[in-house]
N, C-alpha and C positions, 0 to 999 in steps of 0.2 A: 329903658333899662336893658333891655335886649341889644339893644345896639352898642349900647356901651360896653358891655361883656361881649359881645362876636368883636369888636374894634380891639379892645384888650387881649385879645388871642389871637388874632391875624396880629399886631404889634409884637406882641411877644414870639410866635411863631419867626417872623420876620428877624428881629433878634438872633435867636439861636439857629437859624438856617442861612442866615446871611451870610456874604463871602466871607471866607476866612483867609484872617492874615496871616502872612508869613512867619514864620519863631524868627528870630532876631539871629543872627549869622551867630554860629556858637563862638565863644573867646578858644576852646580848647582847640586843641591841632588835630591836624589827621593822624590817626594810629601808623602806624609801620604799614607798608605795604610791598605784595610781589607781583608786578603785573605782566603777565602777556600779551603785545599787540600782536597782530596775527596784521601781516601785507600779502597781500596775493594780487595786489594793483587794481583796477579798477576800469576795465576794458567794456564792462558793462553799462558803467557811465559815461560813456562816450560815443557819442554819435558815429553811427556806422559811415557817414559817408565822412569824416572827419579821420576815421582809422582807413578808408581807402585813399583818402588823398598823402595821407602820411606816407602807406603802402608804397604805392606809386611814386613818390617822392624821393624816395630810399631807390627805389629801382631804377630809377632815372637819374638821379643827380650823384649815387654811388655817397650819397650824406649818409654819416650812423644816425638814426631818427629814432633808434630806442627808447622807451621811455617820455616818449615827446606824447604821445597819446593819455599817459596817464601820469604828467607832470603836475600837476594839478590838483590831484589824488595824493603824488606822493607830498607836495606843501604843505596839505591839511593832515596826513598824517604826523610829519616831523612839528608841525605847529601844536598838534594835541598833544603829542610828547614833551614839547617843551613849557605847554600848558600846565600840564602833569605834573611834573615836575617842579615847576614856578607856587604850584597850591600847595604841596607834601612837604616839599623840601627835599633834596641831592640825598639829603642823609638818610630819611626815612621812605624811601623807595628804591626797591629793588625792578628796575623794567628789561624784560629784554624784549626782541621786534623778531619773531621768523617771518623772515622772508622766502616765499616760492612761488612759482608760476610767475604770472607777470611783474610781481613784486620784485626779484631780483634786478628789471629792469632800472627799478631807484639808482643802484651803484653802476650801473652802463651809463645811465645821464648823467650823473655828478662827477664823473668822467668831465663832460665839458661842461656842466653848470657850475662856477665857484660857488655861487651863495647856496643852494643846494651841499653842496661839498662841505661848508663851514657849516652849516644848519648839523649836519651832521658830525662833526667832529665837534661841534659843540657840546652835542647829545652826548659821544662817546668818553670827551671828557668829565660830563658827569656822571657817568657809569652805565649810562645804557649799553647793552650788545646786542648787538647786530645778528642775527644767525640765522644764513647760508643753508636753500636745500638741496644737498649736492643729487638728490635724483631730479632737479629740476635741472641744473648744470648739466648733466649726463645727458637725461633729455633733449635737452635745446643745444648741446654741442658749447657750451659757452665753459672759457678759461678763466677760474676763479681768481686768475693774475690780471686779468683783466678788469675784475671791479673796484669800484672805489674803494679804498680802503678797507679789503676784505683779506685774512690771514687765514692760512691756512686752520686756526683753532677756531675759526668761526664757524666752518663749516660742520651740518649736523647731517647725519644717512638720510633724515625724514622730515619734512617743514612738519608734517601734519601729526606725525608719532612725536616729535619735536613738543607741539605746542601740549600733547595729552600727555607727556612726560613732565612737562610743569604743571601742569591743570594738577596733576596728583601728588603736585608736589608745593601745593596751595597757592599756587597762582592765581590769581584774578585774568578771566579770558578778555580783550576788549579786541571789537573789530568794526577799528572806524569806518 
């Protein structure tokens, strides 16, 4: 009798501690949302002797190789934005992307990347913005005539006052 009641209790234990399934993907949509991506590039992920061969590359062959270091970085962000966007819906998402530091280097590359260049103008035409931090511009010496599709209205004083100016203004922070 004993065993049959400790067998009854390990089966029942078993039972309710057992893996649990997944809820069923809900029918309803996602609510509205405002998100901030945050790009500052991705230099960290990149193998140091892969950012001096580019270096050196650039200094020897007189190539612009901007960007070339954290192209790869910037795919998978424009791919999670269009992610983003493909689950919410164009109507019910507000996103914008500050870009500074190495992130402005995205619009130096779509410079000569087409499909880059269309990834983005695809975003754009769904209503994503884009937004320029002119103290990284200042910084690095770079002419915001120069980036890919970047207007003078894009540009913000601050990436980083930038991104806590929508935090407080209920944005959702993401930083792929």
């Amino acid at each position: 009798m004993k065993a049959v009641v400790t067998a009854a209790v390990v089966v029942a234990s078993l039972a309710w501690c057992g893996p649990s399934r997944a809820a069923p993907p809900s029918a309803e949509p996602y609510a509205d949302q405002k998100v901030v991506y945050h790009n500052d590039g991705s230099h960290n992920a990149v193998p140091l002797l892969k950012r001096l061969y580019l270096m050196v590359r650039g200094l020897i062959s007189d190539e612009d190789v901007a960007g070339e270091a954290n192209a790869a970085y910037f795919q998978g962000l424009l791919g999670n934005i269009r992610n983003h966007i493909n689950a919410v819906g164009k109507d019910h998402v507000k996103i914008s992307v500050v870009d500074h530091s190495s992130g402005v280097e995205m619009f130096e590359l779509a410079r000569h990347d087409k499909a880059m260049a269309a990834k983005m103008d695809a975003l754009r035409a769904d209503g994503v913005r884009f937004l320029i931090c002119a103290n990284t511009l200042n910084s690095a010496h770079i002419d915001w005539h120069r980036l890919y599709g970047v207007s003078e209205e894009d540009i913000v004083p601050s990436g980083v006052a930038e991104i806590a100016r929508l935090e407080g203004q209920g944005y959702v922070y993401i930083h792929p």
